[in-house]
N, C-alpha and C positions, 0 to 999 in steps of 0.2 A: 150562260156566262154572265159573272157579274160583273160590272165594268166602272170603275166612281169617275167622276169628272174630270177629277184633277190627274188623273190616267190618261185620261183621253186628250189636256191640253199636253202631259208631257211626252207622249207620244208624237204630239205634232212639232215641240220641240227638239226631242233627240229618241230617237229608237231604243237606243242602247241605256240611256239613264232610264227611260219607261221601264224596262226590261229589269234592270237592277234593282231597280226601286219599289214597281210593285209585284215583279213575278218567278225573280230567283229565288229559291232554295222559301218560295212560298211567299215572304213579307219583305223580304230586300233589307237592304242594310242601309245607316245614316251613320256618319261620324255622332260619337257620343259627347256632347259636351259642345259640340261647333258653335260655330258663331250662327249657324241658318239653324241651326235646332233654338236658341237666344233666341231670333226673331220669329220662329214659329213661334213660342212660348207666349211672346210678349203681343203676337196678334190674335191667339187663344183668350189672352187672360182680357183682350179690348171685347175680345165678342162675348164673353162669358158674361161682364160687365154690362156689356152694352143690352145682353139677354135679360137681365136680369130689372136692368133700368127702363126696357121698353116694358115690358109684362107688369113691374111691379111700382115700377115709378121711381125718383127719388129716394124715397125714403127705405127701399128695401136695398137689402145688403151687397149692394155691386163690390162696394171699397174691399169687403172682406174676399169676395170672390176672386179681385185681382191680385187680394194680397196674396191668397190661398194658389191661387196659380202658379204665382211667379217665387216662392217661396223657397224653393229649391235650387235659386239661381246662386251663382258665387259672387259676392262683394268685388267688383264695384257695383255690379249688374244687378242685384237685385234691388237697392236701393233706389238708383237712379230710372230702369226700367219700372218698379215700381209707379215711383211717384210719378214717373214719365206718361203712363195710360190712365192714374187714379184722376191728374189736373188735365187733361186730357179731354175723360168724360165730363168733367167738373164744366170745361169749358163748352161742350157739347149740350148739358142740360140750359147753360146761361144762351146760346145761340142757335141752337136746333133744336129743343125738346119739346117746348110750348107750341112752336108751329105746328109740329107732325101730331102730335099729340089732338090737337084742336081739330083736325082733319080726318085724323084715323084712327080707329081701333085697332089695339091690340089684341090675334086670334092663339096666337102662341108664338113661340123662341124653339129653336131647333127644333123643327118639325122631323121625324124621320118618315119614308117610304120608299117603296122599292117600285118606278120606273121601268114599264118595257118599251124601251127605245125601238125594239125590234122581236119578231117571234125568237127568242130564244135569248135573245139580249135585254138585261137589268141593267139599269142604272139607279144604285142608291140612292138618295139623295136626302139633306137635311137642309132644309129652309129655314135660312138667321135667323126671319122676322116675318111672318105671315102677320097682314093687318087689312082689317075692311071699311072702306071709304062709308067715315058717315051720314054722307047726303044720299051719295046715289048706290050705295053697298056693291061697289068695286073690290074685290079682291086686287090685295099688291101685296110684291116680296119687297120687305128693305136688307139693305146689307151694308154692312161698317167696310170698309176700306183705309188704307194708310199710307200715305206718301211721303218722300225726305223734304220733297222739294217741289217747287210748283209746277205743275203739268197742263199745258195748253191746251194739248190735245186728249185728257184724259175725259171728258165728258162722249167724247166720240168715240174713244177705243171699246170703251162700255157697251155702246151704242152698237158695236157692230164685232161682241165678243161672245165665243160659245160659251161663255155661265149665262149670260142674259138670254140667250137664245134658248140655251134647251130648259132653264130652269122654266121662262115662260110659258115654253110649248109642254113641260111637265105638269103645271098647274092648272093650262087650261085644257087639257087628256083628264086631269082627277076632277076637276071641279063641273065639265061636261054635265054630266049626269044631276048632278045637285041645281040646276040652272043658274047657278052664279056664274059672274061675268071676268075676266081676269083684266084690270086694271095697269098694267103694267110691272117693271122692276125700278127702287128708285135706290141709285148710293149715295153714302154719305162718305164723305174721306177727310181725313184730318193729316193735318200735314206737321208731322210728330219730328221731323227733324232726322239727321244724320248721324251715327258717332263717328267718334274719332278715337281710333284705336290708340295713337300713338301718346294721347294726353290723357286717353280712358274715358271721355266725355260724353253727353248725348248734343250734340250740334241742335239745342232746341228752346225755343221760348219758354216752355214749360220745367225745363231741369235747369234752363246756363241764362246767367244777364252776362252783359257786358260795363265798367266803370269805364267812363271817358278818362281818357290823357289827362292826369291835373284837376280831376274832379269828380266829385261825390254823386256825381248822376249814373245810375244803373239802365242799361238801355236792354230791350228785347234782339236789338241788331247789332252787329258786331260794326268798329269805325276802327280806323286805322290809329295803333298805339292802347288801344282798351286793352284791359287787363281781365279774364274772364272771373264770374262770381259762379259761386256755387251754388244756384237757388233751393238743391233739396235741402238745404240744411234751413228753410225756411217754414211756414207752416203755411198751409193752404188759404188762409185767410189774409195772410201776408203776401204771398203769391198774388191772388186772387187782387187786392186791390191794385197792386201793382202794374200787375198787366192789364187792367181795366182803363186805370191813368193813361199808359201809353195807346191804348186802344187796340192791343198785340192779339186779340183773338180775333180782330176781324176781317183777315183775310185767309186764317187757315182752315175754316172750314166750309167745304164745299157739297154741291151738291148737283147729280144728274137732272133730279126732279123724277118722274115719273116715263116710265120709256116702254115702248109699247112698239117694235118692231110689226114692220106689214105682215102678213100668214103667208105670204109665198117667201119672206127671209125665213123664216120659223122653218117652214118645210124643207128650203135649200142647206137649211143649215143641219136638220136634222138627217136629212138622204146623206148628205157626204159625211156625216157622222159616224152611219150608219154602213156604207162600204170603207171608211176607215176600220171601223174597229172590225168588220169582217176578215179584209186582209190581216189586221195584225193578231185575229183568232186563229188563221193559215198558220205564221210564222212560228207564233208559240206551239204548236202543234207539231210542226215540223223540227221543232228544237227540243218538245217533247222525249219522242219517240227518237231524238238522235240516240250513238251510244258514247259520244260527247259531247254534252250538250254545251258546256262554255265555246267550244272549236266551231261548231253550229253559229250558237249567239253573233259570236266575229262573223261570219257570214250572212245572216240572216237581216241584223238589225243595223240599221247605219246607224255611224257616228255624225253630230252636229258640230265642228268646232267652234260656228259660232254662237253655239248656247253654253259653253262652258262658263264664260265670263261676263254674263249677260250683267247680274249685280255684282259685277267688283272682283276684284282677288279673296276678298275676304270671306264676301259670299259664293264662291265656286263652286263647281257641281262639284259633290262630296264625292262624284268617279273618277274625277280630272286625270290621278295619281293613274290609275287602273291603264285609264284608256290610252294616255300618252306615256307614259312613263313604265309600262309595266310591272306595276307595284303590285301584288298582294294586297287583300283585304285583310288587315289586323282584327282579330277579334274581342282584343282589349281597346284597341280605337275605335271601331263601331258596334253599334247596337241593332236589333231588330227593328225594323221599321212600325209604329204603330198604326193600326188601322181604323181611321177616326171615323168611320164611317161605321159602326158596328153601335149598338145591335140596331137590325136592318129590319121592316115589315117583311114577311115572308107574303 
């Protein structure tokens, strides 16, 4: 059985969206066009970028990467989503790029292999950013992350999250044999701001300034009586000194540092992983072999209702309609689910 990650968190979130999502009728279904298909896009086109800026540096073609990404988006979205990750990175290379770089090698961007979590159990996996410490030749995974808003507690959720657990205990199972050492996982998060549907905007230093009440000053923060400005209509270099002046990029980017969980979290995290995804191998099986299998599902899999609305109404789980409301799955409102995880090392 093959089993990806992000299966395995949404399994621990809701039964029934896991189910839907990656195991009915084979690939599960997504609303086509949503607002959460928008922000998977828009955190695609930051890591494509961001792949492309660790391996290649500056000077190779990220800008076009994100453009090329997000290309397909509808006006207002592609404009402002755009420029929104291009100044983004922009501001990434001025405030994190030269440290990490100075520290570590770049070994590759999207790694893929195939994971046995267990005899009979894969887990795919593609690693953002493999890079090896240049003093003491440490292996480390890095990964781009993105937030609306500031999170106090996000250096800890990290800390004690199954991406970090099982990617580490992944790396150091392949690297074993090679006697390299595994150094840890480190994030990076940029804190890219909010939109706002009702005015179409991106709630962010990098897309919106604010003019004060009565005067010609442009501010990165909103005050009471500002009038918003539209910063994409500006160019990068105009941005760039702007936000420099205010000194507005120096609090949005953050970082874990290097993290390096004890071997006995790795292994506790990996055993209950591992009778997780066992049981939820039972169920599917059992829903298999039903001779209804949706009637089955309803029984098999619980519903979470408090993961429906975990990011917003806007972002709700694309089952919401399904589960509470009894709606039908429209086949001109949803689409196949894609399977980013593919092609996988056999």
């Amino acid at each position: 059985m093959d089993i990806s990650r992000s299966e395995i968190v949404t399994i621990s979130e809701c039964e029934e969206k896991a189910y839907a999502t990656y195991r009915e009728d084979s690939t599960g279904y997504v609303p086509a066009g949503a607002d959460s298909n928008i922000t998977a896009l828009q955190g695609s086109a930051l890591h494509k970028g961001g792949e492309i800026l660790f391996t290649q540096g500056p000077t190779g073609p990220w800008r076009e990467a994100i453009h090329d990404e997000l290309a397909g988006l509808p006006e207002p979205h592609r404009k402002i989503r755009t420029t929104l990750i291009r100044r983004a990175m922009l501001g990434w290379i001025l405030k994190r790029y030269p440290q990490i770089i100075s520290e570590w090698k770049p070994l590759g961007a999207e790694v893929p292999w195939k994971w046995e979590l267990a005899p009979g159990i894969h887990q795919p996996l593609r690693m953002d950013d493999l890079m090896e410490h240049r003093s003491h030749g440490g292996i480390g995974i890095f990964d781009f992350k993105t937030a609306g808003a500031p999170d106090l507690n996000w250096k800890l959720r990290k800390e004690h999250s199954k991406q970090t657990h099982l990617y580490v205990k992944a790396l150091q199972d392949v690297t074993r044999a090679s006697g390299k050492f595994v150094s840890g996982m480190m994030y990076d998060c940029i804190e890219i701001g909010k939109w706002d549907s009702k005015r179409e905007l991106m709630k962010s230093r990098f897309t919106t300034g604010y003019r004060s009440k009565g005067g010609n000053t442009i501010s990165p923060k909103w005050s009471y009586g500002a009038t918003v400005v539209n910063l994409c209509e500006w160019t990068d270099d105009q941005w760039l000194e702007w936000i420099e002046a205010h000194k507005g990029l120096n609090d949005c980017y953050w970082t874990t540092g290097l993290i390096l969980p004890p071997s006995e979290s790795l292994e506790r995290t990996q055993s209950a992983t591992i009778v997780k995804v066992q049981n939820w191998q039972i169920k599917l099986n059992v829903v298999k072999n039903s001779l209804d299998r949706r009637l089955e599902a309803n029984i098999q899999f619980d519903r979470n209702p408090d993961a429906c609305l975990t990011y917003g109404w806007e972002l709700k789980c694309p089952f919401y309609y399904r589960c509470w409301k009894g709606s039908k799955l429209d086949a001109k409102t949803f689409e196949p689910r894609k399977n980013h995880h593919e092609p996988t090392i056999d």
